[in-house]
FIGU-511796 format. One record per residue (C-alpha): residue number from 1; x, y, z; residue in three letters. Coordinates in steps of 0.25 Angstrom, whole numbers, plus 5000, padded with zeros to 4 digits. Example, Ala and Ser with C-alpha at 12.3 -4.5 7.8 and 13.67 -1.06 7.14 Angstrom:
<nuvos>
(nuvo 1,(5049,4982,5031),'Ala')
(nuvo 2,(5055,4996,5029),'Ser')
</nuvos>
This chain:
<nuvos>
(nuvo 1,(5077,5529,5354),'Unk')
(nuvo 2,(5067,5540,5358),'Unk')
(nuvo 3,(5073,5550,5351),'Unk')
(nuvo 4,(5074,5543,5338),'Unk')
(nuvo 5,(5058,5539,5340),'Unk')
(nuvo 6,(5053,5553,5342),'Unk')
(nuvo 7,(5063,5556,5330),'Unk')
(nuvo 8,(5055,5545,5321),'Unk')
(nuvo 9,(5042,5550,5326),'Unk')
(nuvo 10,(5046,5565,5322),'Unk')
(nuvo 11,(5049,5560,5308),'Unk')
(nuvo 12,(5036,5553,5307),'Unk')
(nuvo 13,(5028,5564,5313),'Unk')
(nuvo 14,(5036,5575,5304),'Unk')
(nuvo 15,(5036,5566,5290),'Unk')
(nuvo 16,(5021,5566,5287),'Unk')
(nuvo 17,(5022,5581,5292),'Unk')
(nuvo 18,(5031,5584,5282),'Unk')
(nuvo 19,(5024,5576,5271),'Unk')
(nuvo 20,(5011,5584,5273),'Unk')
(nuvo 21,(5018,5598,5274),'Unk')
(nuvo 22,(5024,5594,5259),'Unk')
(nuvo 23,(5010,5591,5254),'Unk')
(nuvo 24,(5004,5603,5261),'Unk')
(nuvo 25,(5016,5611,5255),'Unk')
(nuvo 26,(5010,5604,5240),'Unk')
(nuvo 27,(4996,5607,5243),'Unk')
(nuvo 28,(5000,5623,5244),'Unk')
(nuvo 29,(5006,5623,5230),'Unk')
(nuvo 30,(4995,5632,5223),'Unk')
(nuvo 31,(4986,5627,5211),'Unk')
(nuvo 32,(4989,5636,5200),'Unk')
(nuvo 33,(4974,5635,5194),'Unk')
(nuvo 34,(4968,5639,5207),'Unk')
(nuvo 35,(4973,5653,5206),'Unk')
(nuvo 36,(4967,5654,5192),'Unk')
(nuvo 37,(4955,5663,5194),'Unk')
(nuvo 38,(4942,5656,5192),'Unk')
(nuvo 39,(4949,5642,5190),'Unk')
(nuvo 40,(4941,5629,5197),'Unk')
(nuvo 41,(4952,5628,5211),'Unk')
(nuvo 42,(4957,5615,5212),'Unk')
(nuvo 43,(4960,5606,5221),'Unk')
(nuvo 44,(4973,5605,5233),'Unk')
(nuvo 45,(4981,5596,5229),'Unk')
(nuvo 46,(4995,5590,5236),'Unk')
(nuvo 47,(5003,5588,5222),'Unk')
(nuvo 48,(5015,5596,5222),'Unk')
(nuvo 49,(5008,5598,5208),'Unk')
(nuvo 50,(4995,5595,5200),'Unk')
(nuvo 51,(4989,5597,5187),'Unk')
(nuvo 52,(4976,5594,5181),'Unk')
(nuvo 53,(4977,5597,5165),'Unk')
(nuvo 54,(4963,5595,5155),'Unk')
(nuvo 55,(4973,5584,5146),'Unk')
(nuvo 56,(4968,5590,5132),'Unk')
(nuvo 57,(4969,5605,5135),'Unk')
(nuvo 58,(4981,5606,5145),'Unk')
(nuvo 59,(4971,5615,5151),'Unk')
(nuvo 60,(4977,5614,5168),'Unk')
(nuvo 61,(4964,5614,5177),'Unk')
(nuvo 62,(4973,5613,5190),'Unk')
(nuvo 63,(4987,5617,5192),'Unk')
(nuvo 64,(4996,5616,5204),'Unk')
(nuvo 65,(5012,5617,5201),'Unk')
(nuvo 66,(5011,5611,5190),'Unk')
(nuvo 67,(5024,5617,5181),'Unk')
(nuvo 68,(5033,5612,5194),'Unk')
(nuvo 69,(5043,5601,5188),'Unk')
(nuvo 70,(5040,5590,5198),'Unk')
(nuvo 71,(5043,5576,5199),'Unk')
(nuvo 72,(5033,5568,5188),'Unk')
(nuvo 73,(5036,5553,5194),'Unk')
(nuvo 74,(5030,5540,5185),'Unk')
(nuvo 75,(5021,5551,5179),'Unk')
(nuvo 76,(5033,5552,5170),'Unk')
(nuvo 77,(5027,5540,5165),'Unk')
(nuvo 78,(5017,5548,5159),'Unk')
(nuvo 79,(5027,5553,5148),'Unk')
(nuvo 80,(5036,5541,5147),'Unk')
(nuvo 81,(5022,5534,5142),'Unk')
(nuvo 82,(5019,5545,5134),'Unk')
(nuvo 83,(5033,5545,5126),'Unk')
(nuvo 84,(5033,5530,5126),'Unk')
(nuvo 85,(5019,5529,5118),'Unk')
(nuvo 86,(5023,5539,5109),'Unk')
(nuvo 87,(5035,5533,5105),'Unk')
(nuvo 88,(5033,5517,5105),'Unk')
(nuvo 89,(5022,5510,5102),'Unk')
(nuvo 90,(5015,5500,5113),'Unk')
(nuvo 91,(5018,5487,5104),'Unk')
(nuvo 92,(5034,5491,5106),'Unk')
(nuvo 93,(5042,5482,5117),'Unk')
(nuvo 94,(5052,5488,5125),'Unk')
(nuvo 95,(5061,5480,5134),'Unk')
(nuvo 96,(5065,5483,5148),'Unk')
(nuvo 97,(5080,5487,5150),'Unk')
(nuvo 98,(5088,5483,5162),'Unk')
(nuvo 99,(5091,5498,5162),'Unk')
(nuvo 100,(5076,5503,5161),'Unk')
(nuvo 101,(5073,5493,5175),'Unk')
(nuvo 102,(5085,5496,5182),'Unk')
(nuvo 103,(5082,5510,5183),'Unk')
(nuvo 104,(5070,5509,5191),'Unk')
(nuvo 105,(5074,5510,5206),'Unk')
(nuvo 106,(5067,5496,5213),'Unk')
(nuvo 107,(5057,5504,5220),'Unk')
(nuvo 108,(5051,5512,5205),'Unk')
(nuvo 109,(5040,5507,5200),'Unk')
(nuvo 110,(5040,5497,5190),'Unk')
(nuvo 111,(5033,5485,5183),'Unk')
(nuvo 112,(5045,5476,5185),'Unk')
(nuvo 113,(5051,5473,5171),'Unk')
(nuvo 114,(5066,5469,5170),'Unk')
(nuvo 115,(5077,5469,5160),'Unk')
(nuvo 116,(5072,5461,5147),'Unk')
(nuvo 117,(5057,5463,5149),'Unk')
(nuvo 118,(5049,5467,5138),'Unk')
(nuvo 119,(5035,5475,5136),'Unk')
(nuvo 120,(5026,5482,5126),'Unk')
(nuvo 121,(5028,5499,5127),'Unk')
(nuvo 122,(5013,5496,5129),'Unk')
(nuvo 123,(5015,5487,5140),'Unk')
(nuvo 124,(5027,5498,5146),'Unk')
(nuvo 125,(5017,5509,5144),'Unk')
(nuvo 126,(5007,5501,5155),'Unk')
(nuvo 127,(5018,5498,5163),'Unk')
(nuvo 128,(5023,5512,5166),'Unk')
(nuvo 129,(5009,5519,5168),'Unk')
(nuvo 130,(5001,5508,5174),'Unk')
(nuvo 131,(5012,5503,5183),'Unk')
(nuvo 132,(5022,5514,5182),'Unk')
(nuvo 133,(5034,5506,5177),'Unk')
(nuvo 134,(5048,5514,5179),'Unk')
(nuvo 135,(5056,5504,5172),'Unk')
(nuvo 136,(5046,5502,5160),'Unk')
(nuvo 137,(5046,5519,5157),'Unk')
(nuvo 138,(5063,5514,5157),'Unk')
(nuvo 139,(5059,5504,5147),'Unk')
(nuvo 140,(5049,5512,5138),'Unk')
(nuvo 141,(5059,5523,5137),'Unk')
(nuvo 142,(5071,5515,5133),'Unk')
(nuvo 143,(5061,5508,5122),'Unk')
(nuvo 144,(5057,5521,5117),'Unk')
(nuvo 145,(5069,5530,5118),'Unk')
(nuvo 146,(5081,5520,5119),'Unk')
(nuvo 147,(5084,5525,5134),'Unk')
(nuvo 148,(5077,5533,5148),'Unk')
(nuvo 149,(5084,5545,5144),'Unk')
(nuvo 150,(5080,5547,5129),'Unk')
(nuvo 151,(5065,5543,5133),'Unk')
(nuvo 152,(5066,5553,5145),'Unk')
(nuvo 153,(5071,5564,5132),'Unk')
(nuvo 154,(5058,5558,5126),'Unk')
(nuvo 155,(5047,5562,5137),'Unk')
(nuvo 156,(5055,5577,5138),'Unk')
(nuvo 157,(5053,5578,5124),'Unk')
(nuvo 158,(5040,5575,5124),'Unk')
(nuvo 159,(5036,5583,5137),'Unk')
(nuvo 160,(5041,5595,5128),'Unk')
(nuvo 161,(5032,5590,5117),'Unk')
(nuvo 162,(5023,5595,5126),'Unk')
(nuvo 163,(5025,5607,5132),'Unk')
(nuvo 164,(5031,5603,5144),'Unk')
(nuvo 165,(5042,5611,5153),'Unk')
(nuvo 166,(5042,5605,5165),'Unk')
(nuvo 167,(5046,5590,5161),'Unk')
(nuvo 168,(5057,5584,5162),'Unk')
(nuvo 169,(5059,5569,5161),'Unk')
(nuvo 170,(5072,5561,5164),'Unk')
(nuvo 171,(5066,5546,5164),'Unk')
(nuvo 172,(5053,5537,5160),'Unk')
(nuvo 173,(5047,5534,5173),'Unk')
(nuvo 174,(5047,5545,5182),'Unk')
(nuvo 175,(5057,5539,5193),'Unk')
(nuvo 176,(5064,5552,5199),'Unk')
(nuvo 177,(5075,5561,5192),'Unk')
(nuvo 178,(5077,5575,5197),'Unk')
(nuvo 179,(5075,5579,5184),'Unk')
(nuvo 180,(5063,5572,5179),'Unk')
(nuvo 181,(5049,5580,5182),'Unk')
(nuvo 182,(5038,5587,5175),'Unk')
(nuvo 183,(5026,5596,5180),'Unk')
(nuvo 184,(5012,5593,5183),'Unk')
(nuvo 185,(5007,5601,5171),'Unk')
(nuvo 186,(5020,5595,5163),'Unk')
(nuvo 187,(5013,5579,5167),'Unk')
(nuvo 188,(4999,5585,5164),'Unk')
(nuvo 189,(5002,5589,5152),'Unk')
(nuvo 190,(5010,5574,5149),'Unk')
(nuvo 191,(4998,5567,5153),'Unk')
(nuvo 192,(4990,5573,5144),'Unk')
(nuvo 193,(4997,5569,5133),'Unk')
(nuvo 194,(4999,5556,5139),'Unk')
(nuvo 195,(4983,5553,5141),'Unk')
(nuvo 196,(4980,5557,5128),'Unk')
(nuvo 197,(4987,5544,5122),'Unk')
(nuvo 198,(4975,5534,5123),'Unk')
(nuvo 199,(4985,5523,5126),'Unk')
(nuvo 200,(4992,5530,5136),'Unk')
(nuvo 201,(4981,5534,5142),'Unk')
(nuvo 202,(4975,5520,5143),'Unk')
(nuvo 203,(4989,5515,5149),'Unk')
(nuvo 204,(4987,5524,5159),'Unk')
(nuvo 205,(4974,5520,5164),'Unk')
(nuvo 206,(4978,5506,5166),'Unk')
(nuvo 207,(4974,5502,5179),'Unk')
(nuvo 208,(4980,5489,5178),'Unk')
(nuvo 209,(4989,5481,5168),'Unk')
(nuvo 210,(4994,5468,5163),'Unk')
(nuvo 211,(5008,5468,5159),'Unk')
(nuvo 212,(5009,5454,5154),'Unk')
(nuvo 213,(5019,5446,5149),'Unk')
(nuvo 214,(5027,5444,5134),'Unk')
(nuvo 215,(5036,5436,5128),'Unk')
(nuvo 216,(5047,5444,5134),'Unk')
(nuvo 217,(5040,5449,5147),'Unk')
(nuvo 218,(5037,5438,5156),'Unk')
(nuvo 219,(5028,5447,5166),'Unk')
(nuvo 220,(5015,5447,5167),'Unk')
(nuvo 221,(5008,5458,5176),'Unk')
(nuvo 222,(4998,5468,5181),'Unk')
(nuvo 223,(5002,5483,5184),'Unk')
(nuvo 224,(4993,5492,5192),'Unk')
(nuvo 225,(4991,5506,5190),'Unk')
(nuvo 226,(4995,5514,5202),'Unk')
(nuvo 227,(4986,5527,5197),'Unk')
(nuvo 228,(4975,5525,5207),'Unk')
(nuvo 229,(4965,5534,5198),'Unk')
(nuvo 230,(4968,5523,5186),'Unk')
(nuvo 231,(4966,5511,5194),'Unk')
(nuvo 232,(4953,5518,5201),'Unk')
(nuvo 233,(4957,5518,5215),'Unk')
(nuvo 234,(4955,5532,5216),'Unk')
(nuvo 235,(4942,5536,5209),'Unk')
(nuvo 236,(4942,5547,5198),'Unk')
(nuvo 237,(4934,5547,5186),'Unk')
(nuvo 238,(4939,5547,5172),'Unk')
(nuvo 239,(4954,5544,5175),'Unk')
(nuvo 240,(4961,5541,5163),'Unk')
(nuvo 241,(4974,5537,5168),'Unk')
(nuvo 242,(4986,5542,5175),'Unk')
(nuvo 243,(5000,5540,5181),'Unk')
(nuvo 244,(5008,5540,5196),'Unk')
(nuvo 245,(5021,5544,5199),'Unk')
(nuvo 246,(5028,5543,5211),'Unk')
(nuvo 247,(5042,5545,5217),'Unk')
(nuvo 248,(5047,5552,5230),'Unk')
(nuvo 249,(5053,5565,5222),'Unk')
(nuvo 250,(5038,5566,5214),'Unk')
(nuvo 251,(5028,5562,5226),'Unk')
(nuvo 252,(5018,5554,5219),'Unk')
(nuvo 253,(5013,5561,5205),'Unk')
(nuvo 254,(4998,5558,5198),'Unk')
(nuvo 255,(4992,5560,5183),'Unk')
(nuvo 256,(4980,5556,5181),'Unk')
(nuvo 257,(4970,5559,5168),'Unk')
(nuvo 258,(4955,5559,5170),'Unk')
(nuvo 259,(4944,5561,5160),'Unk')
(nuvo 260,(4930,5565,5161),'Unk')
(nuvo 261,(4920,5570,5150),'Unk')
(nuvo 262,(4931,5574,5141),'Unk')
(nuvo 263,(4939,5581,5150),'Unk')
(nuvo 264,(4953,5575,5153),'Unk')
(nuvo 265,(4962,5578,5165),'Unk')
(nuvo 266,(4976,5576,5167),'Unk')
(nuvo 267,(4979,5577,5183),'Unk')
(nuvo 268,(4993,5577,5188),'Unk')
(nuvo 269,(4999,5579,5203),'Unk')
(nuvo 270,(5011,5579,5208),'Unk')
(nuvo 271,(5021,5575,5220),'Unk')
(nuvo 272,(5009,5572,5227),'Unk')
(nuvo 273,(5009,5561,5240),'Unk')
(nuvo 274,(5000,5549,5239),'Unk')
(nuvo 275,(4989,5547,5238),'Unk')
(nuvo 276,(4986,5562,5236),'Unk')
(nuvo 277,(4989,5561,5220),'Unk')
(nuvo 278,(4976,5554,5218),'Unk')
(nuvo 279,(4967,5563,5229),'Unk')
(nuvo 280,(4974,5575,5220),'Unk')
(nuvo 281,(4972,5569,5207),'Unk')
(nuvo 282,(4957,5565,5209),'Unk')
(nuvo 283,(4955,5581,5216),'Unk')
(nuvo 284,(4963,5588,5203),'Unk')
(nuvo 285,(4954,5579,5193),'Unk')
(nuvo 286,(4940,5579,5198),'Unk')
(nuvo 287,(4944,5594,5199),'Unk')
(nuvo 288,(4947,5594,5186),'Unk')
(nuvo 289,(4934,5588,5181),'Unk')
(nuvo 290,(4925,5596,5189),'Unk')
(nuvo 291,(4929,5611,5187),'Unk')
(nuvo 292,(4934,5610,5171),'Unk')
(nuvo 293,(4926,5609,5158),'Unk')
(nuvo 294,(4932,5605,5144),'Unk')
(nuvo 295,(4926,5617,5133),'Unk')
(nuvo 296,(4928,5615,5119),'Unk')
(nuvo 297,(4934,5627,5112),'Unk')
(nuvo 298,(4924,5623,5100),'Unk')
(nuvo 299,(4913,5629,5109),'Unk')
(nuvo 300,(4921,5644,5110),'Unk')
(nuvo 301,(4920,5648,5095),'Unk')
(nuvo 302,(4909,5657,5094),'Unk')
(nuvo 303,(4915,5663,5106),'Unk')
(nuvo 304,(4928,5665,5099),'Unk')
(nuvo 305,(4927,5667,5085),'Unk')
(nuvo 306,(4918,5677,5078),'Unk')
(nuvo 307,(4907,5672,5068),'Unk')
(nuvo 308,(4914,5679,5055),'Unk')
(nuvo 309,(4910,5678,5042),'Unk')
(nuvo 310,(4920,5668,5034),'Unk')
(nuvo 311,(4915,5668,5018),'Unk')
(nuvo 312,(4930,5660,5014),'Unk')
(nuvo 313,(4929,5649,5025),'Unk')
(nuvo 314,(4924,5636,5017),'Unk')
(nuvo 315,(4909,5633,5020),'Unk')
(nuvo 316,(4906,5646,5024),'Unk')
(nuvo 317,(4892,5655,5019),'Unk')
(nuvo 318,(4894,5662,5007),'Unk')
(nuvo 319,(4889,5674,5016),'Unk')
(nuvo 320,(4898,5671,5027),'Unk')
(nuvo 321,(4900,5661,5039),'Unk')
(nuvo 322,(4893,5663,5053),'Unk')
(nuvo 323,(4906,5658,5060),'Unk')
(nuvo 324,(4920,5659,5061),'Unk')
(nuvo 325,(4931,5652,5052),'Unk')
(nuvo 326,(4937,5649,5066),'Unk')
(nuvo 327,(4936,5639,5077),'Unk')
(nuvo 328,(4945,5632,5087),'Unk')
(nuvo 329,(4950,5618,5085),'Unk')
(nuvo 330,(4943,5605,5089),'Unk')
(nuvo 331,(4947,5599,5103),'Unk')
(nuvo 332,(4950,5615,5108),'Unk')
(nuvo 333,(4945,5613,5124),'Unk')
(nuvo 334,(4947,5622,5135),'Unk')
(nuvo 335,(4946,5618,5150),'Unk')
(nuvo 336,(4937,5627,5158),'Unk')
(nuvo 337,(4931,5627,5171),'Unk')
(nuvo 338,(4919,5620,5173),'Unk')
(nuvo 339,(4906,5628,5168),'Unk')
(nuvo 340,(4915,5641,5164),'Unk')
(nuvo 341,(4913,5645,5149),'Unk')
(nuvo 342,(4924,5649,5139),'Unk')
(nuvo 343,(4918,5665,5139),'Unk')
(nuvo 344,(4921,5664,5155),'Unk')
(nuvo 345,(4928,5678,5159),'Unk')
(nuvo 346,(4939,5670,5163),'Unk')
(nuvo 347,(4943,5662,5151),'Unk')
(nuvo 348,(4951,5671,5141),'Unk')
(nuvo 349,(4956,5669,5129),'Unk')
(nuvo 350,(4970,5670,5121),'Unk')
(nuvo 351,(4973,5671,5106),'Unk')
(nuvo 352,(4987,5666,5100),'Unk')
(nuvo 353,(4991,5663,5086),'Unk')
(nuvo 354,(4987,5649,5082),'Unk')
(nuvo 355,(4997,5640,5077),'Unk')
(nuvo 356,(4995,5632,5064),'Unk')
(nuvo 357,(4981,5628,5060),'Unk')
(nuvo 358,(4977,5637,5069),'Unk')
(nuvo 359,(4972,5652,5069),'Unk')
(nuvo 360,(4975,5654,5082),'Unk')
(nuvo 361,(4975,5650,5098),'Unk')
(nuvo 362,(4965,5653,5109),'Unk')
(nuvo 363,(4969,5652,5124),'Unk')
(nuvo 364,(4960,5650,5134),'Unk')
(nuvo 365,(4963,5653,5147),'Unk')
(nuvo 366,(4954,5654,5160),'Unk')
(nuvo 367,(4960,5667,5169),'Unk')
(nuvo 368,(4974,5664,5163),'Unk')
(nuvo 369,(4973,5649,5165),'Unk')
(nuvo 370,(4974,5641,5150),'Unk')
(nuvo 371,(4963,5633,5149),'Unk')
(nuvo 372,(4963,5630,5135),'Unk')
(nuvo 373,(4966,5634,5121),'Unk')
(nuvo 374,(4958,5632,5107),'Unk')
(nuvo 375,(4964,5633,5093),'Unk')
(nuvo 376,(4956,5641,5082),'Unk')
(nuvo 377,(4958,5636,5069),'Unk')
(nuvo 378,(4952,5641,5055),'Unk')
(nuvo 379,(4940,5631,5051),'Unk')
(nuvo 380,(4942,5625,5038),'Unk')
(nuvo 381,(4957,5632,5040),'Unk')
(nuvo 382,(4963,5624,5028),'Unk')
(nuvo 383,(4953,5628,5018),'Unk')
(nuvo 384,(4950,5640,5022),'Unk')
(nuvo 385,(4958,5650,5012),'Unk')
(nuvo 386,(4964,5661,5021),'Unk')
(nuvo 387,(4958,5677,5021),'Unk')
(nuvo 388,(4966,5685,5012),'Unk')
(nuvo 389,(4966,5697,5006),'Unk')
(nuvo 390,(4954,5695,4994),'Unk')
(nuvo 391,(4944,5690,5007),'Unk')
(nuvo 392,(4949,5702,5018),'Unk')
(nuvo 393,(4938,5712,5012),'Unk')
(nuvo 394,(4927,5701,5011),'Unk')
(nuvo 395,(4928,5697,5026),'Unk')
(nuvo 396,(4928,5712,5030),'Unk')
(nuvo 397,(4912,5712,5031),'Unk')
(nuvo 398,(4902,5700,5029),'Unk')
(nuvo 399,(4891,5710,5023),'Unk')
(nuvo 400,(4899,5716,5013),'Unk')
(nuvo 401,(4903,5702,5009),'Unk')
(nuvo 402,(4891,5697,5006),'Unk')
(nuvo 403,(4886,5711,4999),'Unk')
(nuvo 404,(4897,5708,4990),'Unk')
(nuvo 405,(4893,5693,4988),'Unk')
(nuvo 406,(4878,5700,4985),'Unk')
(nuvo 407,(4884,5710,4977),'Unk')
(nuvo 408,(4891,5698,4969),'Unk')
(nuvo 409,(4880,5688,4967),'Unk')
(nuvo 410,(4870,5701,4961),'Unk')
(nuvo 411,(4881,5705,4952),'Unk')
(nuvo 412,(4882,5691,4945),'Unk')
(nuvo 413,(4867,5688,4945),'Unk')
(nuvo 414,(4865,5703,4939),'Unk')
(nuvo 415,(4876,5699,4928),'Unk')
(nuvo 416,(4870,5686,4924),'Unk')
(nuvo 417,(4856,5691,4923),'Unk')
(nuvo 418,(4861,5702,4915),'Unk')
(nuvo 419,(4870,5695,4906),'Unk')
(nuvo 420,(4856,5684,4905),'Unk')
(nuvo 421,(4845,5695,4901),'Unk')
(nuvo 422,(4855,5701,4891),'Unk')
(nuvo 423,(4858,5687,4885),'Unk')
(nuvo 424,(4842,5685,4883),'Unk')
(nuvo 425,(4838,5698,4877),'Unk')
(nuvo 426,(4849,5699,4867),'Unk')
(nuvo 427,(4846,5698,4852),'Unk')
(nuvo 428,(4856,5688,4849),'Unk')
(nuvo 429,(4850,5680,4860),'Unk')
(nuvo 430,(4835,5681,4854),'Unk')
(nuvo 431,(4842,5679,4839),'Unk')
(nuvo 432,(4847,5666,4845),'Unk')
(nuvo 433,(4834,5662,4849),'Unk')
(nuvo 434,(4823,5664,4838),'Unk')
(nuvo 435,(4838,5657,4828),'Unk')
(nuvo 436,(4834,5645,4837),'Unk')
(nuvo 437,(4820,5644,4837),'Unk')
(nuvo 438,(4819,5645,4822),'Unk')
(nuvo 439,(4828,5633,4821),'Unk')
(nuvo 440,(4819,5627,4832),'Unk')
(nuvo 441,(4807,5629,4821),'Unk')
(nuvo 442,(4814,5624,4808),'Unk')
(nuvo 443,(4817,5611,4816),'Unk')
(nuvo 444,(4803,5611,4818),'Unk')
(nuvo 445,(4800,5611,4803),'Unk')
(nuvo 446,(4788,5619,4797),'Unk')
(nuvo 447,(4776,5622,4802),'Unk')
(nuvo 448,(4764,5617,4800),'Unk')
(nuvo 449,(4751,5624,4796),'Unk')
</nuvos>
């Protein structure tokens, strides 16, 4: 009996020993941005990996092993709500198979539905992001694409619509598969697209909802959102909404999206320990926040594009413009750090052939890190007539140009005036006018004395 209590207490003693070695193993998992010279360092974190992604740009402000495939948990939920939206619309009702609630071990998270039970895509939608539902992301799949493993095709498919290479998906709801997981940057990157759907985006800032009953669903409920940051029991400032995720293989995962003064973050850390997520999440944000600035690339024309002359643009002088034909596309943004400006040594610039609409592409990076990209279109492209061969001399030199307009304009004036004072002084002119001025005077009648 005393051997097998000293050996209890060893492996009480050595479990939490063990636990904190994992996380201290995690915490020396470098960050990527931090070895990028001149780049704001950000915080420690525990995550296995982290990622913190301005959502409209794709500009990555912090990076730490985020191209590992690891496990992504119910933040697969994410791109099942995604597909689902893009495919049905929220009036459609789905009906819960005895196959969709079976799958979902007694211990998974669910809504409790059964066999037979009925509900909106709308409702289903809440269900699996506010109260993370496994056997309604069953349900919606089989709604959408007729069975798990067809929908599962779907949300690869759309994954590679994206870009991504280190997803794979293998079910709707995250519940562990060897061969379902994605990347931090892979989830960032889903997110994004995910928070900019309005609806979806709302969905997952419910706090709190009402899943009331029908005609064919006699249950009438509230769900709770278990996002700490949603519900506001961890404070951060701007949250937009987000997603949990847990399971032994995946620790417990986070995304959440935070807005302030235009500037959208997408955070997401991985295989993390409780309540550390949250800690992490509101560190990798507010660190987001602080040390980066959204720039317009509207503002980097005259830095870019040479003023030349343009007479065959529409609207432009007759003596030339004073700016360039050129200029980048509306909505173009770069991320930099906070109080650094575009003609910083540091930020450099790369020039590829534009695709179509577009002249061509610039690159911006920050000491070899992307940090944004601007498109240069042609203003006034479509009307605008293309420089050929009969207006390559006349672009050569802007003085000559307008000798030769000079040159022009005294020409014709010349002619006309020459061609008037020869009309005036001729004798059929003068002929023409004494013939009419004695018909003036015999209208007139004689005169009298």
């Amino acid at each position: 009996m005393v051997r097998a209590l000293l050996l209890c207490v060893t492996l009480a003693l050595l479990f939490p020993l063990r636990a904190q070695a994992t996380e201290d193993e995690r915490k020396q998992i470098p960050v990527e941005t931090n070895e990028v010279a001149g780049w704001p360092e950000g915080p420690v974190t525990a995550a296995k990996a982290a990622i913190v992604m301005e959502a409209e740009t794709g500009v990555v402000l912090y990076a730490k092993n985020i191209h590992e495939p690891v496990y992504p948990a119910s933040t697969t939920k994410l791109m099942t709500a995604l597909v689902a939206i893009e495919n049905a619309s929220l009036s459609e009702t789905l009906t819960m198979s005895k196959e969709a609630v079976n799958l979902v071990p007694p211990d998974g998270s669910r809504v409790g539905l059964l066999p037979g039970d009925t509900i909106t895509m709308e409702q289903a939608l809440y269900a699996i992001m506010v109260g993370s539902a496994n056997e309604v992301s069953n349900g919606i799949a089989e709604h959408v694409a007729g069975s798990i493993e067809s929908f599962a095709q779907m949300m690869n498919e759309r994954a590679a619509s994206l870009g991504l290479t280190d997803t794979h998906f293998q079910n709707p709801n995250g519940l562990h598969e060897d061969g379902h997981y994605t990347s931090a940057y892979d989830l960032a990157v889903i997110s994004a697209a995910y928070f900019d759907h309005l609806t979806l985006a709302e969905i997952a800032g419910c706090g709190r909802y009402h899943l009331h009953s029908d005609t064919t669903q006699a249950k009438d409920f509230y769900i709770n959102n278990r996002h700490r940051m949603v519900t506001g029991e961890v404070s951060l400032e701007g949250v937009i909404g987000g997603k949990t995720g847990f399971t032994d293989q995946a620790g417990d995962c986070l995304v959440t999206c935070a807005e302030r003064e235009g500037m959208r973050l997408i955070c997401v850390v991985l295989f993390e320990a409780a309540p550390a997520q949250y800690t992490d999440s509101v560190a990798l944000l507010e660190y987001g926040f602080r040390n980066f600035q959204r720039i317009s690339a509207r503002g980097l024309e005259e830095s870019v594009f040479p003023s030349l002359p343009d007479f065959y643009v529409p609207s432009a002088s007759v003596f030339g413009r004073t700016s360039s034909s050129l200029s980048f596309s509306p909505g173009d943004t770069l991320v930099l750090p906070t109080g650094a400006a575009p003609d910083n040594a540091a930020v450099e610039r790369n020039v590829t052939a534009g695709e179509q609409g577009q002249v061509a592409v610039l690159d911006y990076t920050w000491n070899g890190h992307p940090v944004g990209e601007a498109n240069i279109v042609r203003i006034d492209n479509a009307a605008a007539p293309m420089p050929g061969p009969s207006t390559t001399f006349l672009r050569l030199d802007t003085r000559l140009t307008r000798m030769l307009l000079l040159l022009v304009l005294i020409t014709v004036v010349s002619c006309v005036a020459e061609g008037g004072f020869r009309h005036f002084t001729s004798r059929e002119y003068r002929n023409k006018r004494r013939l009419a001025r004695r018909k003036k005077e015999s209208r007139r009648g004689p005169r009298l004395m």
